[in-house]
C-alpha positions in Angstrom: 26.3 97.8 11.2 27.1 98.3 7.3 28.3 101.6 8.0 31.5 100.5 9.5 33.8 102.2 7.2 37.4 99.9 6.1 39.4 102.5 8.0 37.8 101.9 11.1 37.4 98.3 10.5 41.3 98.3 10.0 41.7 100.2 13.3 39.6 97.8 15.3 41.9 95.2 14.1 45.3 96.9 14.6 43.7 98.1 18.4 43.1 94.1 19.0 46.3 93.1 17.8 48.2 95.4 20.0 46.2 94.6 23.0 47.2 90.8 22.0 50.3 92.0 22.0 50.7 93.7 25.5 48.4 90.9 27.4 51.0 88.1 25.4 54.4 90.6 26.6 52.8 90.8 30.3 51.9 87.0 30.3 55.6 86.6 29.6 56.9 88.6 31.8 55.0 87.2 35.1 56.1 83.4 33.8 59.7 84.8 33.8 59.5 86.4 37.1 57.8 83.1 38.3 60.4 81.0 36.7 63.5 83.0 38.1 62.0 82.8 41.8 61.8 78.8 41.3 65.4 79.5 40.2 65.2 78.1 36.4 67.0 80.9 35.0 
């Protein structure tokens, strides 16, 4: 696919980064929930 224009090229990227993003800020959140019920915080 040539026809991929730079503007959609640069929204597939900025799409993948965000859902990086969420999946690495929802990872953190179940390790924090999991680490305050073994009572490290």
């Amino acid at each position: 696919m040539n026809d991929v224009t730079l503007g959609t090229r640069v929204l597939n990227g900025f799409l993948t980064v965000m859902i990086v993003v969420l999946v690495a800020i929802l990872v953190a959140v179940i390790v924090s929930l999991i680490l305050a019920a073994f009572g490290f915080f």
